[in-house]
PDB file with one MODEL, atoms N, CA, C and O in Angstrom:
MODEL        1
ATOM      1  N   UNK A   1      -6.344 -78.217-130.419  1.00  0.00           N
ATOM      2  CA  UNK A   1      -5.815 -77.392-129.354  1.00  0.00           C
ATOM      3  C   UNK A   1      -4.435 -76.891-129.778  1.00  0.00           C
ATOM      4  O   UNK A   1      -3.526 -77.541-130.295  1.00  0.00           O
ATOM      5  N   UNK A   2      -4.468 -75.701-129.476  1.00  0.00           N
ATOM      6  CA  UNK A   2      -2.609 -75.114-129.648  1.00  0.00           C
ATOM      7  C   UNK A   2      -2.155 -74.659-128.497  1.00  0.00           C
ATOM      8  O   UNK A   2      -2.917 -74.032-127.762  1.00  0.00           O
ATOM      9  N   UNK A   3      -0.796 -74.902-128.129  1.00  0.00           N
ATOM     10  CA  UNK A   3      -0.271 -75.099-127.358  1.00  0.00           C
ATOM     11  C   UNK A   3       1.591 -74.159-127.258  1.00  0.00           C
ATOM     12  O   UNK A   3       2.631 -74.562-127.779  1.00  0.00           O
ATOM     13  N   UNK A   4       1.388 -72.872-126.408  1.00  0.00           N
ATOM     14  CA  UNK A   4       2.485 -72.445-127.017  1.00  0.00           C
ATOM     15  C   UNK A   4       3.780 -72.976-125.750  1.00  0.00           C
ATOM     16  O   UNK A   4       3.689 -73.056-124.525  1.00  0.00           O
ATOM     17  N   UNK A   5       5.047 -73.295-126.774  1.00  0.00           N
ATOM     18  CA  UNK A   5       5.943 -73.904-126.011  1.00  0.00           C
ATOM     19  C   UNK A   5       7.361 -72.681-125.803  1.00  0.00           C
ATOM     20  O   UNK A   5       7.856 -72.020-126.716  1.00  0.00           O
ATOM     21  N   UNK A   6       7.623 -72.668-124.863  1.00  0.00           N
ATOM     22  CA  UNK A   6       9.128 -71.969-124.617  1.00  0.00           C
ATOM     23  C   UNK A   6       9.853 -72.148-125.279  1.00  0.00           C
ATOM     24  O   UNK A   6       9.632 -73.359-125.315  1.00  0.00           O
ATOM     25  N   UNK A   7      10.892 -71.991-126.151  1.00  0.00           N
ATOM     26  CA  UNK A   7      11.858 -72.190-126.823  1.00  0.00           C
ATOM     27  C   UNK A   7      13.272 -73.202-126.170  1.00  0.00           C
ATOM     28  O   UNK A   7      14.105 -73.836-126.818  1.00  0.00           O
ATOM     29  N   UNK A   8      13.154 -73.067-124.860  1.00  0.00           N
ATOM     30  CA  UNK A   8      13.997 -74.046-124.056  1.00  0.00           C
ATOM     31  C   UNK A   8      13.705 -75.226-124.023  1.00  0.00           C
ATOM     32  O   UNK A   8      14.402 -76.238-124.090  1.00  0.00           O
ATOM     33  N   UNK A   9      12.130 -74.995-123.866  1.00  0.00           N
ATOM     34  CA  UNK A   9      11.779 -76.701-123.620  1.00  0.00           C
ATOM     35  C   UNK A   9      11.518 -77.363-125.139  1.00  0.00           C
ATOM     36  O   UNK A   9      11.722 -78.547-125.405  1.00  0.00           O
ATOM     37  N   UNK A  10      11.057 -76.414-126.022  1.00  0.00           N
ATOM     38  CA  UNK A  10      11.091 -77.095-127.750  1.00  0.00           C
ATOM     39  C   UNK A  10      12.525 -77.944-127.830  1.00  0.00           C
ATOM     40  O   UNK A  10      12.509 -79.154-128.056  1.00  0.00           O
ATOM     41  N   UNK A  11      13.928 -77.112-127.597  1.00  0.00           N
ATOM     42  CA  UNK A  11      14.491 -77.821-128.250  1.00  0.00           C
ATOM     43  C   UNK A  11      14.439 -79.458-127.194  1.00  0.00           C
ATOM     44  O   UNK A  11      14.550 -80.636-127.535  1.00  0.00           O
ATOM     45  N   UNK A  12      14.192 -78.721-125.672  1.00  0.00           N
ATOM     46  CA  UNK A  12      14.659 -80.025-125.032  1.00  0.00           C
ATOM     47  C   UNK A  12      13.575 -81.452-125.800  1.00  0.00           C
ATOM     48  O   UNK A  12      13.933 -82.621-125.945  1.00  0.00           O
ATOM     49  N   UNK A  13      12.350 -80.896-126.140  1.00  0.00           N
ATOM     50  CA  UNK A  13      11.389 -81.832-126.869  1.00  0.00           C
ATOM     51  C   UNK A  13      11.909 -82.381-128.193  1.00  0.00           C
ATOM     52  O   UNK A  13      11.820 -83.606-128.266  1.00  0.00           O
ATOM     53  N   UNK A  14      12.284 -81.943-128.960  1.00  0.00           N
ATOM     54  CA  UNK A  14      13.132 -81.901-130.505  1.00  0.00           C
ATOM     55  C   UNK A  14      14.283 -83.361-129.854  1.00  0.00           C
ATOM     56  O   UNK A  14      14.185 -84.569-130.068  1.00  0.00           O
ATOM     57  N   UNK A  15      15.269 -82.613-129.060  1.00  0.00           N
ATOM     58  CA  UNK A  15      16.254 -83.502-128.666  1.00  0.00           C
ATOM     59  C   UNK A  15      16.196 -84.858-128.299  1.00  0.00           C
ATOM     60  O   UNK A  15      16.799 -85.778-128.853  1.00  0.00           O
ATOM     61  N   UNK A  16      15.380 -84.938-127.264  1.00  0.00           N
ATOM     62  CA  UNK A  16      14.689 -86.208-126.643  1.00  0.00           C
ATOM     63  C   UNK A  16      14.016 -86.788-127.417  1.00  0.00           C
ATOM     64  O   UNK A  16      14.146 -88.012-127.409  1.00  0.00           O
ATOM     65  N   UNK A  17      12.801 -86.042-128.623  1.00  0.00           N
ATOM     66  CA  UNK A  17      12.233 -87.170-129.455  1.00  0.00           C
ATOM     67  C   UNK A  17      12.648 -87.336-130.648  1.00  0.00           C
ATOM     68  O   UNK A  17      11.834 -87.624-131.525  1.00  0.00           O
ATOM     69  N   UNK A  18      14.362 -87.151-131.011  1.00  0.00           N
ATOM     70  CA  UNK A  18      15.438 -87.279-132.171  1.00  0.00           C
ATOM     71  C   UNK A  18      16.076 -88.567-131.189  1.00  0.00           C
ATOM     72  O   UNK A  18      16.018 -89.715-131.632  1.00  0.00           O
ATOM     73  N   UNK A  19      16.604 -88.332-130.016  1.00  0.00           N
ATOM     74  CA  UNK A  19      17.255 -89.742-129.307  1.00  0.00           C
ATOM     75  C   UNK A  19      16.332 -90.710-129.522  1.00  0.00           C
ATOM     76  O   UNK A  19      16.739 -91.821-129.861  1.00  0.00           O
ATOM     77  N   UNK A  20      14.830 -90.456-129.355  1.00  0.00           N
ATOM     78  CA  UNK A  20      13.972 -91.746-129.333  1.00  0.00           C
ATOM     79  C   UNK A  20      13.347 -92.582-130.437  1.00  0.00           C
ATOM     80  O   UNK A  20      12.826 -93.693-130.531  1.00  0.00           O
ATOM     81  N   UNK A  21      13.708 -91.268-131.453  1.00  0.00           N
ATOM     82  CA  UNK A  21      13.522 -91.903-132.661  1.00  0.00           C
ATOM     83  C   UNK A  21      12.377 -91.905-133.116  1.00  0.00           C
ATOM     84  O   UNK A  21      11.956 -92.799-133.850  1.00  0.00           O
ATOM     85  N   UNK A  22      11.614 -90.760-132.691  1.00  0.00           N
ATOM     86  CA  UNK A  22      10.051 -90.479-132.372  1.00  0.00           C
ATOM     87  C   UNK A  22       9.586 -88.965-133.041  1.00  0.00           C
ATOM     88  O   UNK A  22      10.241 -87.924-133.082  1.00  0.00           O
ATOM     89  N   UNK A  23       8.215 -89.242-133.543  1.00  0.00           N
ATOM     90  CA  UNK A  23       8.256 -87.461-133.952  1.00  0.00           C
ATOM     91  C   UNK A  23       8.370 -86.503-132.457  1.00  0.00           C
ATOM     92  O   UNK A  23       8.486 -87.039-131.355  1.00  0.00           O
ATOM     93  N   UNK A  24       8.324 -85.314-132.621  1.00  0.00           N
ATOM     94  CA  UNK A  24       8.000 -84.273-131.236  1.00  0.00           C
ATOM     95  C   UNK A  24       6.497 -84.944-131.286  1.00  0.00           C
ATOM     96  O   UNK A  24       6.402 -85.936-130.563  1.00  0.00           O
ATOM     97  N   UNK A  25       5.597 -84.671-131.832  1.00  0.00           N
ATOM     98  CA  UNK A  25       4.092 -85.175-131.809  1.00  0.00           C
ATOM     99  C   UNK A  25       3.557 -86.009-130.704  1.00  0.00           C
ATOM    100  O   UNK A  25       2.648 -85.783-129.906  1.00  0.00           O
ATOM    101  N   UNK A  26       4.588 -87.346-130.900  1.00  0.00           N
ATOM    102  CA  UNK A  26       4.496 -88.343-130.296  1.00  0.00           C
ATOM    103  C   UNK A  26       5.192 -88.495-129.135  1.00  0.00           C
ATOM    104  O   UNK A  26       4.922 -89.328-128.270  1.00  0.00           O
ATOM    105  N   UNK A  27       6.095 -87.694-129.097  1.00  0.00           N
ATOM    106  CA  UNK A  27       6.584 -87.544-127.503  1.00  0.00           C
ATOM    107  C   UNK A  27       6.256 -86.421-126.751  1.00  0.00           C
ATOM    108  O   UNK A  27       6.978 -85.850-125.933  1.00  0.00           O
ATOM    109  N   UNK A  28       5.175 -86.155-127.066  1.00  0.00           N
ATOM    110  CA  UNK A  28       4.397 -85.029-126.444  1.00  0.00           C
ATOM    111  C   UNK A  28       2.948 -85.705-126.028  1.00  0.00           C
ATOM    112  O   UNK A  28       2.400 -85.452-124.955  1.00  0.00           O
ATOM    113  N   UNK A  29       2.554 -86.352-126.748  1.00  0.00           N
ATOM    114  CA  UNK A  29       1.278 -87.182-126.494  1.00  0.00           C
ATOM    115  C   UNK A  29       1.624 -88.119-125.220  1.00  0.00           C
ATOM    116  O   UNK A  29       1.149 -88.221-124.089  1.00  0.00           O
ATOM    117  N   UNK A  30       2.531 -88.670-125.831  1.00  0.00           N
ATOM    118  CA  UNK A  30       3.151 -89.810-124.595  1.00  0.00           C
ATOM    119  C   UNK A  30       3.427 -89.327-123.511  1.00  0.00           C
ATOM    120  O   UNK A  30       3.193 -90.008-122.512  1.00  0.00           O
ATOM    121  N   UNK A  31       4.125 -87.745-123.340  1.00  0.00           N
ATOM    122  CA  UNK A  31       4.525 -87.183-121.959  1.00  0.00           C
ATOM    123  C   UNK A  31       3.235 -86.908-121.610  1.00  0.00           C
ATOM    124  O   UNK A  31       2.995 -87.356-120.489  1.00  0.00           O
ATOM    125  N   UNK A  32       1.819 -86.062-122.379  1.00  0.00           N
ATOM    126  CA  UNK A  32       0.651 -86.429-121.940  1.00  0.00           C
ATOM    127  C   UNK A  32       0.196 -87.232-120.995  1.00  0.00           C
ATOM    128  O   UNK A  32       0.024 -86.966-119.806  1.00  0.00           O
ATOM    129  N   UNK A  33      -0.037 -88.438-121.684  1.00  0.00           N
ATOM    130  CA  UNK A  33      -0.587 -89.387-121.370  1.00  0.00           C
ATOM    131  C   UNK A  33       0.376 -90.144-120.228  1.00  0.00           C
ATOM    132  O   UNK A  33      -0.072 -91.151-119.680  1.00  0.00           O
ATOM    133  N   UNK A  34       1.417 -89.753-119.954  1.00  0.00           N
ATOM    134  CA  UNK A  34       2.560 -90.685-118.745  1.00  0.00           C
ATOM    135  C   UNK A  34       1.835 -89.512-117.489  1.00  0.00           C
ATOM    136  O   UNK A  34       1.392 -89.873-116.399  1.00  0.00           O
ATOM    137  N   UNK A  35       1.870 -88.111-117.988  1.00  0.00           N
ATOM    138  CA  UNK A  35       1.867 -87.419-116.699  1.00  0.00           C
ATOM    139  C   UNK A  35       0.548 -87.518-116.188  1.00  0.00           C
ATOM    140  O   UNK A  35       0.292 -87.496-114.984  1.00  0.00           O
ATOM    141  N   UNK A  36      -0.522 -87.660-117.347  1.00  0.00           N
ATOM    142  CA  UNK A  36      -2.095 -88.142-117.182  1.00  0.00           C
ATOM    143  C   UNK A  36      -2.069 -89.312-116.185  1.00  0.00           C
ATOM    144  O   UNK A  36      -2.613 -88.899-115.161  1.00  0.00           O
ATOM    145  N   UNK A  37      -1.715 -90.471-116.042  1.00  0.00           N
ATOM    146  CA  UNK A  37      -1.772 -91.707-115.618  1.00  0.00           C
ATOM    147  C   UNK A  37      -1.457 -91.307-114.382  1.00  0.00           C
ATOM    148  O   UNK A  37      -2.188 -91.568-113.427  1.00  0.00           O
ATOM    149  N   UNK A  38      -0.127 -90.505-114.249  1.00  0.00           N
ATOM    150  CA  UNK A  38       0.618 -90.507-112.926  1.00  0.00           C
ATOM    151  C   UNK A  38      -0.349 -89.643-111.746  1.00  0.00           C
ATOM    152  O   UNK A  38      -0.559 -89.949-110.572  1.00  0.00           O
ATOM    153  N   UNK A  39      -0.803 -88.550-112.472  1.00  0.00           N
ATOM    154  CA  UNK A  39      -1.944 -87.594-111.632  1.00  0.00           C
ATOM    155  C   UNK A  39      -3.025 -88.755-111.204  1.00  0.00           C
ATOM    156  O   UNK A  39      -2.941 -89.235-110.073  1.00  0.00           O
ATOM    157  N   UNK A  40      -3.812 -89.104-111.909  1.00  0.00           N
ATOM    158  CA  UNK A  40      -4.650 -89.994-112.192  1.00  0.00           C
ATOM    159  C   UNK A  40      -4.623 -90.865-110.675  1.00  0.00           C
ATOM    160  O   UNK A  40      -5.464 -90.718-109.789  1.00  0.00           O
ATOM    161  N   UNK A  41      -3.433 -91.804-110.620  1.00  0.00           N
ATOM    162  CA  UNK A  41      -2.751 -92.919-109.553  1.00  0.00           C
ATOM    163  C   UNK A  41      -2.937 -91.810-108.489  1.00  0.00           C
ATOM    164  O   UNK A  41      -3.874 -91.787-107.692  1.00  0.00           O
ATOM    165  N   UNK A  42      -1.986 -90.930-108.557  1.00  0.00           N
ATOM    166  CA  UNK A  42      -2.141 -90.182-107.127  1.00  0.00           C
ATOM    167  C   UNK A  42      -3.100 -89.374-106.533  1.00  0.00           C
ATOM    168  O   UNK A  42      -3.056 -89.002-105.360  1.00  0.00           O
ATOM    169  N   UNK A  43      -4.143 -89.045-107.501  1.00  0.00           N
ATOM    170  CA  UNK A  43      -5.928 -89.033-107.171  1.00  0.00           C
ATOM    171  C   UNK A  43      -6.767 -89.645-106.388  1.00  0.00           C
ATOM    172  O   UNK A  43      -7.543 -89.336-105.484  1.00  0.00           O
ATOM    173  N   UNK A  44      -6.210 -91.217-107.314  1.00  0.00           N
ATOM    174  CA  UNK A  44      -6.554 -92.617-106.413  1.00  0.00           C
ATOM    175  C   UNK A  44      -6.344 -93.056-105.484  1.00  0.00           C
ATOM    176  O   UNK A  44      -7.145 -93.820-104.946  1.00  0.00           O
ATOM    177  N   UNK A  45      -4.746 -92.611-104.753  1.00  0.00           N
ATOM    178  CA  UNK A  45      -4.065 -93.083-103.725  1.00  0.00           C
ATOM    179  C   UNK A  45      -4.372 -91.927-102.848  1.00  0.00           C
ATOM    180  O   UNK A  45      -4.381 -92.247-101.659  1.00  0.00           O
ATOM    181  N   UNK A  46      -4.558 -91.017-103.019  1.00  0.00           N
ATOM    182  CA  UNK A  46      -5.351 -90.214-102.333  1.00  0.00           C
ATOM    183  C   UNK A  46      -6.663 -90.440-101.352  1.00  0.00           C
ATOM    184  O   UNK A  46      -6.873 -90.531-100.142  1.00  0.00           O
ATOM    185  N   UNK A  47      -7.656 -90.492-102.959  1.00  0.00           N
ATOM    186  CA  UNK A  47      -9.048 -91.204-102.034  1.00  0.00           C
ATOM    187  C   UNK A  47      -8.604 -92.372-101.359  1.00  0.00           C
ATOM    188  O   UNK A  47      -8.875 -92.227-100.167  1.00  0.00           O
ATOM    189  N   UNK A  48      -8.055 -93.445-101.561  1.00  0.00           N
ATOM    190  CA  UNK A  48      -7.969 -94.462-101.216  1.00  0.00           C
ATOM    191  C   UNK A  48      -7.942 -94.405 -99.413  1.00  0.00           C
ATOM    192  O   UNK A  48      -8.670 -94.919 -98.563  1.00  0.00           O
ATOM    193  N   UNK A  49      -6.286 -93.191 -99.307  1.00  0.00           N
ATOM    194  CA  UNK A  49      -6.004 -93.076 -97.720  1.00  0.00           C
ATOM    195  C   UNK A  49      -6.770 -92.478 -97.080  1.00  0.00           C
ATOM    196  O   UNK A  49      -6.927 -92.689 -95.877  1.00  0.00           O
ATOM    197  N   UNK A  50      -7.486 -91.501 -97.823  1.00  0.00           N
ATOM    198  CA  UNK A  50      -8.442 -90.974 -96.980  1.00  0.00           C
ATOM    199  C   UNK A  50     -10.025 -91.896 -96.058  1.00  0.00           C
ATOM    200  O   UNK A  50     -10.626 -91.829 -94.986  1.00  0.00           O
ATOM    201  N   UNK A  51     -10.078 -92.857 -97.640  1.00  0.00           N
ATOM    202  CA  UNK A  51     -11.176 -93.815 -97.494  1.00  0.00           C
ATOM    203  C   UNK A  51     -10.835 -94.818 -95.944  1.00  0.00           C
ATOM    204  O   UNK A  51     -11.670 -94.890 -95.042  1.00  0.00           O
ATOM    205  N   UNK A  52      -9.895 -95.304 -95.905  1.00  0.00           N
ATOM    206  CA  UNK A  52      -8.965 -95.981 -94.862  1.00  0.00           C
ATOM    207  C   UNK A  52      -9.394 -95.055 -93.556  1.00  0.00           C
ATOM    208  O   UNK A  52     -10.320 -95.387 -92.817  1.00  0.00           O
ATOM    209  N   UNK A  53      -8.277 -93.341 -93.276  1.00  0.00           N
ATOM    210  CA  UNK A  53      -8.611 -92.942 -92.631  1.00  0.00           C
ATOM    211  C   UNK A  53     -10.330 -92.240 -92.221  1.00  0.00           C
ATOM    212  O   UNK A  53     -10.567 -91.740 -91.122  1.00  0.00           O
ATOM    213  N   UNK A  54     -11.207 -92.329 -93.167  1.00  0.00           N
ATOM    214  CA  UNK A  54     -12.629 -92.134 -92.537  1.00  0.00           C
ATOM    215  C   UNK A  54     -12.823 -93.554 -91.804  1.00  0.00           C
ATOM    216  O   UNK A  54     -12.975 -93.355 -90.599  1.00  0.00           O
ATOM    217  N   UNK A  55     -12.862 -94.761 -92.094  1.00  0.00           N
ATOM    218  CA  UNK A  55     -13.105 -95.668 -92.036  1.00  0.00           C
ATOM    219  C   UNK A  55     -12.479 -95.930 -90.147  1.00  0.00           C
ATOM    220  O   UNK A  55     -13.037 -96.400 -89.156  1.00  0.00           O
ATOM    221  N   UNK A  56     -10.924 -95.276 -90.416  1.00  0.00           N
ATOM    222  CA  UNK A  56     -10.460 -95.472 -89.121  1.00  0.00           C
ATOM    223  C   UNK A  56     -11.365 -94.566 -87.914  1.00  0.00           C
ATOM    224  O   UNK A  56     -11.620 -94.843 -86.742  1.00  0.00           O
ATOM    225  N   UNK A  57     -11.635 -93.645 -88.568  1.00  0.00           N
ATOM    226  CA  UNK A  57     -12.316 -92.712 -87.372  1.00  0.00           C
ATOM    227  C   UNK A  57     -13.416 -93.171 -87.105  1.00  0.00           C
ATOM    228  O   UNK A  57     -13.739 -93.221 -85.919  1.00  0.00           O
ATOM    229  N   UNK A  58     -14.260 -93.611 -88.052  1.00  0.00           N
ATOM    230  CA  UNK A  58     -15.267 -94.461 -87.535  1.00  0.00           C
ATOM    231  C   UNK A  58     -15.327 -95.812 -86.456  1.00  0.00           C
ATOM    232  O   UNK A  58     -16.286 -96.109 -85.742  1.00  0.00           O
ATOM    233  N   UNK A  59     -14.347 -96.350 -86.533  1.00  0.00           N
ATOM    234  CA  UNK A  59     -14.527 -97.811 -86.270  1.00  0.00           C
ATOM    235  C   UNK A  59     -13.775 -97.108 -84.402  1.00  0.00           C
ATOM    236  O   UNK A  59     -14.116 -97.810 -83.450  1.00  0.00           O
ATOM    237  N   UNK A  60     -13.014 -96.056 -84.113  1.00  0.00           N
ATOM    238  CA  UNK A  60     -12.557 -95.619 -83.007  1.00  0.00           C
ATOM    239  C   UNK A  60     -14.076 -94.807 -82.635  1.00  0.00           C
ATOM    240  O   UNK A  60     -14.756 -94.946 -81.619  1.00  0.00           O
ATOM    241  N   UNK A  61     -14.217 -94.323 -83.288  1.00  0.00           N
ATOM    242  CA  UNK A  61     -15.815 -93.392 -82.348  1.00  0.00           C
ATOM    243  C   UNK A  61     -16.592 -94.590 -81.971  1.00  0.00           C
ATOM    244  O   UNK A  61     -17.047 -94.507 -80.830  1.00  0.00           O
ATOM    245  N   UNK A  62     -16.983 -96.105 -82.848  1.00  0.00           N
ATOM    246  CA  UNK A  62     -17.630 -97.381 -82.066  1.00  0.00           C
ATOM    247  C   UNK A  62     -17.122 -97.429 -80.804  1.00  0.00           C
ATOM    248  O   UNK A  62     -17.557 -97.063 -79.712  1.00  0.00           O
ATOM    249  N   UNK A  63     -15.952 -98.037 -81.227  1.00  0.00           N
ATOM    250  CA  UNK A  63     -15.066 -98.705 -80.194  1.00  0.00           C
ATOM    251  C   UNK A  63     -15.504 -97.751 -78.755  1.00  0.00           C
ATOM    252  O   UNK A  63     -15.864 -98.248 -77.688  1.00  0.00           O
ATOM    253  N   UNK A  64     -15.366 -96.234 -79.050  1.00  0.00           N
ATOM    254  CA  UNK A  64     -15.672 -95.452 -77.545  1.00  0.00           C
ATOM    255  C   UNK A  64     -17.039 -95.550 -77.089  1.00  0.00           C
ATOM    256  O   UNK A  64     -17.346 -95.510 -75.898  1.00  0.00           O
ATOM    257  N   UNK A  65     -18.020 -95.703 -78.229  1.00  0.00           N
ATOM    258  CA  UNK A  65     -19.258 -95.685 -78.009  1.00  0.00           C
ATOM    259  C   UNK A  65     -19.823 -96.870 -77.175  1.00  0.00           C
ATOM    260  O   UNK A  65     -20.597 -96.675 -76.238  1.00  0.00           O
ATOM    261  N   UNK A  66     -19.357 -98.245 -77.594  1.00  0.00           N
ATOM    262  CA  UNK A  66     -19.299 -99.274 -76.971  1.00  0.00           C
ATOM    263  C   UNK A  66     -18.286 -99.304 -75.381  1.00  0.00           C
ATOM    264  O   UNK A  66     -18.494-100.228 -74.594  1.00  0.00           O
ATOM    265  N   UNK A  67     -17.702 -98.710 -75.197  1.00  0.00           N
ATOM    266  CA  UNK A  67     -17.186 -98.591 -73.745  1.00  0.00           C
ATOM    267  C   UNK A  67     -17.531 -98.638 -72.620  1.00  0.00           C
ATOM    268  O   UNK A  67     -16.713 -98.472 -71.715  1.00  0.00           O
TER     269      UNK A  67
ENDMDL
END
C-alpha cells in the first residue's frame, strides 16, 4: 500500500520517530495499530451500551406487560 503524507505531518513523523529512536516505518505501524485498537474498544463499548440499553427496554416493556 502507498500512502501519500503532507509534508507537515512527515516531518512531525521524522521528528517523533528520531526522539524515539525508531525508524518512521515503525512509528507509523505502531500509530496504526494504537489508533486500530482504540477504534476497535470504542466499537465494543459501543455495542456493549447499546446491548445493556436493548436489554433495558426489554425488561421495562415486561415489567408493563406484567402490570
Amino acid at each position: 500500500m502507498t500512502v501519500t503524507i503532507p509534508k507537515k505531518i512527515e516531518k512531525e513523523i521524522s521528528g517523533a520517530s528520531k526522539s524515539l529512536g525508531i525508524s518512521e516505518g515503525d512509528f507509523l505501524t505502531n500509530a496504526v495499530m494504537y489508533y486500530s485498537n482504540a477504534l476497535r474498544s470504542r466499537v465494543d463499548l459501543k455495542k456493549e451500551l447499546d446491548d445493556w440499553r436493548r436489554a433495558s427496554n426489554e425488561d421495562l416493556v415486561l415489567f408493563e406487560t406484567n402490570l
